[in-house]
N, C-alpha and C positions, 0 to 999 in steps of 0.2 A: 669703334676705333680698334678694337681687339684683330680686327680679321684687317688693319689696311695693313696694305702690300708697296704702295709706293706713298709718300711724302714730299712732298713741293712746296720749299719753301724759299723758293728765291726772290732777290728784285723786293726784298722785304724790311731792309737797313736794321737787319737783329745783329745787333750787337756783341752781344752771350747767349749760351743757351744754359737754361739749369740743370742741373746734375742731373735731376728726376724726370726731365723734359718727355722722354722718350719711355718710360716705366709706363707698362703693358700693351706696348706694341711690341708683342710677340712673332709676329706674323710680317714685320716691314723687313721686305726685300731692299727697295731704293730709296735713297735718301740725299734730296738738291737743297744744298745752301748754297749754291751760287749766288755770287753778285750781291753780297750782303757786309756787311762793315766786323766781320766776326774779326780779332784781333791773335786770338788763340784757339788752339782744337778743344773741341767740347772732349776730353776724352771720359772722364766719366759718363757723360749721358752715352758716350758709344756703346759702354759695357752692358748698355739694356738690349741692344740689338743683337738679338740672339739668334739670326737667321738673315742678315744683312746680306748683302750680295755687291750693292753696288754704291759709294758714296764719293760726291764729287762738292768739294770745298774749293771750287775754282774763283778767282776771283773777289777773296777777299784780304783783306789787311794783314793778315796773320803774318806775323813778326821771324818765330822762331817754331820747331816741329822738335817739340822737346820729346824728352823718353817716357816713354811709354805711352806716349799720343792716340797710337795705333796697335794696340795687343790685342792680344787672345780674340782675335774678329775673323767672324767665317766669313769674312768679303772678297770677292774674287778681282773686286776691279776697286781703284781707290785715283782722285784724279783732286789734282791742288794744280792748277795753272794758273799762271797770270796774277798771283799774289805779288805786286810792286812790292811788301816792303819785305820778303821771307829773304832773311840772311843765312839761315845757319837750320840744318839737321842733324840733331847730336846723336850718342850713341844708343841704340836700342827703343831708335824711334817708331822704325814699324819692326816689330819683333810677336811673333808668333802668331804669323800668320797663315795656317797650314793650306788654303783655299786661294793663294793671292795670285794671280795668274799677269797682271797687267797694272802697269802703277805711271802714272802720267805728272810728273812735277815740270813739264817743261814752261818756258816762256816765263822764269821767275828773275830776271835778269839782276837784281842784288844776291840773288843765292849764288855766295862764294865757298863755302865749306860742308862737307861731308864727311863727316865721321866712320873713321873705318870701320866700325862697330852699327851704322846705322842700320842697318838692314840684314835683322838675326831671325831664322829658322822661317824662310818663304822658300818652302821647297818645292812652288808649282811654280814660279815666279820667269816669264815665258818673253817679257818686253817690259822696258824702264824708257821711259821717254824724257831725257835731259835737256833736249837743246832749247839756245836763247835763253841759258841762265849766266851766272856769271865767274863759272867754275874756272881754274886755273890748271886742274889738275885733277886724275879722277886714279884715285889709290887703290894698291895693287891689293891692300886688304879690303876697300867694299865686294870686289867680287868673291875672293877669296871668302869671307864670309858669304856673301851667299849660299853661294855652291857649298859651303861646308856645314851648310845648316845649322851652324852655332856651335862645330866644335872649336873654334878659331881661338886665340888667347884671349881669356878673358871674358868668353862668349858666356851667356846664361846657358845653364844646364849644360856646358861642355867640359872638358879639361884645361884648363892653362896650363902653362907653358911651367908653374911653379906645382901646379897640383896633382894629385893624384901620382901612381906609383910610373917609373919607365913604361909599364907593360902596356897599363891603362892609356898612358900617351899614344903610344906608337898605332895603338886598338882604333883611337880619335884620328890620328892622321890618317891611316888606312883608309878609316870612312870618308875622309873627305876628297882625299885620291880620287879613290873610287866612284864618289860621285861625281865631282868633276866631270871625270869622262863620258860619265851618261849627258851631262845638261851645258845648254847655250843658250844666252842669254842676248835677244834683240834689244840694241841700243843706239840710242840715236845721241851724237853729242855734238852734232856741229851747229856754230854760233856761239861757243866759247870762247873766252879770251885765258886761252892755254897757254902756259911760262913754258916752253922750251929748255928746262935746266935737268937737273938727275931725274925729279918728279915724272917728266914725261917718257921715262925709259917702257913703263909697262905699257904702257897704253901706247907706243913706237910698234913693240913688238906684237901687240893685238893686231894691229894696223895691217903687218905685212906681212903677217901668218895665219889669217882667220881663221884657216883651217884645225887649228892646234891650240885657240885663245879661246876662254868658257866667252867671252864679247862677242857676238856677232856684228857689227857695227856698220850701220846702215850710211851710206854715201861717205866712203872716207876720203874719197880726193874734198871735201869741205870740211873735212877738221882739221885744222891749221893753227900755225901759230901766232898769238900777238905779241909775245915779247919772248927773248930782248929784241931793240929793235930792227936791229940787223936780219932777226928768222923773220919778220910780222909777215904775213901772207904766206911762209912756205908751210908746205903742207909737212906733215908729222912724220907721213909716210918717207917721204923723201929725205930727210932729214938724214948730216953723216954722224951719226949716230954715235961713232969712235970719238969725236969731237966732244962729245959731251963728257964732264966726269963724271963718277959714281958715286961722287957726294957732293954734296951742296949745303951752304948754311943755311941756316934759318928763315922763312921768310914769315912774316904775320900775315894773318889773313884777315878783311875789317869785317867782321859781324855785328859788329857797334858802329854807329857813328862815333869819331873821334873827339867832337867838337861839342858834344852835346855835356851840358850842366847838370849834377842831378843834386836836386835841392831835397837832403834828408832832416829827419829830426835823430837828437841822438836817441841810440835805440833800436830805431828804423831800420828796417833791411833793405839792401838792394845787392842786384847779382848783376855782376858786374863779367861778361864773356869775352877769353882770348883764345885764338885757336891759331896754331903755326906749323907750316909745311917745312922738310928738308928730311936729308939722310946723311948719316941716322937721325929717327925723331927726338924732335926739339922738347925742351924739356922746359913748363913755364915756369919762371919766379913771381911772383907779385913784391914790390917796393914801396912800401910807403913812405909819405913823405920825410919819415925822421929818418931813414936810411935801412928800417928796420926789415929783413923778408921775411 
């Protein structure tokens, strides 16, 4: 088992895998859990694949792509398609991936939210395949973190926007200028149900300047709008743009179902996720019942 290179383990209905699952295979290049009832990323058992290349999680349940799911992996290609119940990628979900060239989440049609922080320091990262999910909106900071390799606010290992001295600031933008204009990033987004409001100003202007957006953006006469109802079908491109304001309130995005019961003991945990688009970003409160936040 020391010398296997590829692993096929789909069409198998495993549920989890164990943390150790994967300890001493040194040697595995590709790894299929397609079509299996997995509900969450094994991300511990990833961290024994020391030479991984290619891993494709298409096709199962998995809920959420929380942080740190996908780190420190020398995988070049990584592909989650067709997960019906994937809501939500939070920040620093794939983050340090210095090998990742091609990342495939499309056809996840409840995935409504992405974290501008989701995708820190993929600095080969060549094509992102989005469409037929159920994005609303696609922010000016996921790219912008890309391309800045994680010097962005907030970014791991970068400088925020509160740290480090002016000098050391200006040192981090510099780099990420600058890299910008080396890299362009194939995206495919249509099959969205895109809001038309301030949100879709960046990706307006991706749209009708390719040439000068880090987006490459594959067939944009079919990234269109669905709301409000009035745009539904017009395309992005086209859109009078002047029309729109440059701020907008709040919107919530549902990564939870709304309607669902959660029967605890006291004691018990549960994590309970809200995430909400507008500009400037929205800022959440939690209220309990006694009025208290």
């Amino acid at each position: 088992m020391t010398t296997l290179r590829k692993l096929q383990l789909s069409h198998n209905k495993i549920i989890a895998i164990n943390d150790n699952a994967f300890v001493g295979l040194d040697m595995l290049e590709e790894l299929h859990v397609e079509d299996n009832s997995l509900v969450r990323v094994p991300a511990i058992a990833l961290q024994s694949l020391k030479r991984i290349a290619i891993i494709r999680m298409d096709n199962n349940p998995i809920q959420q792509i929380t942080t740190g799911d996908f780190g420190h992996l020398p995988a070049n290609t990584i592909s989650l398609t067709r997960c019906s119940h994937m809501t939500l990628i939070d920040r620093y979900a794939f983050w340090d991936l210095p090998n990742l060239y091609s990342l495939a989440l499309h056809s996840n049609p409840r995935l409504a939210f992405i974290d501008g922080q989701a995708f820190v320091g993929l600095p080969l990262l060549q094509s992102v395949e989005l469409y037929g999910c159920g994005l609303k909106t696609i922010q000016y900071d996921i790219v912008h973190n890309i391309l800045g390799n994680g010097f962005t606010n907030g970014a791991i290992g970068g400088v925020g926007a509160n740290g480090g001295s002016g000098r050391q600031h200006s040192t981090a933008t510099a780099a990420v200028e600058h890299h910008s204009k080396r890299r362009s990033i194939a995206a495919s987004l249509m099959g969205n149900p895109f809001v038309c409001d301030c949100n879709v100003k960046y990706l307006y202007e991706c749209l009708i300047d390719q040439h000068n957006c880090s987006l490459s953006i594959e067939s944009p006469e079919r990234v269109v709008c669905a709301e409000p109802p009035a745009l539904n079908g017009t395309q992005i491109s086209r859109l009078n743009i002047t029309a729109i304001a440059d701020e907008c309130g709040p919107r919530l995005v549902a990564v939870n179902d709304p309607n669902v019961t959660v029967h605890k003991k006291i004691g018990d945990r549960h994590q309970f996720q809200c995430r909400a688009l507008g500009v400037p970003q929205p800022r959440i409160h939690w209220i309990l019942p006694t009025g208290q936040v």
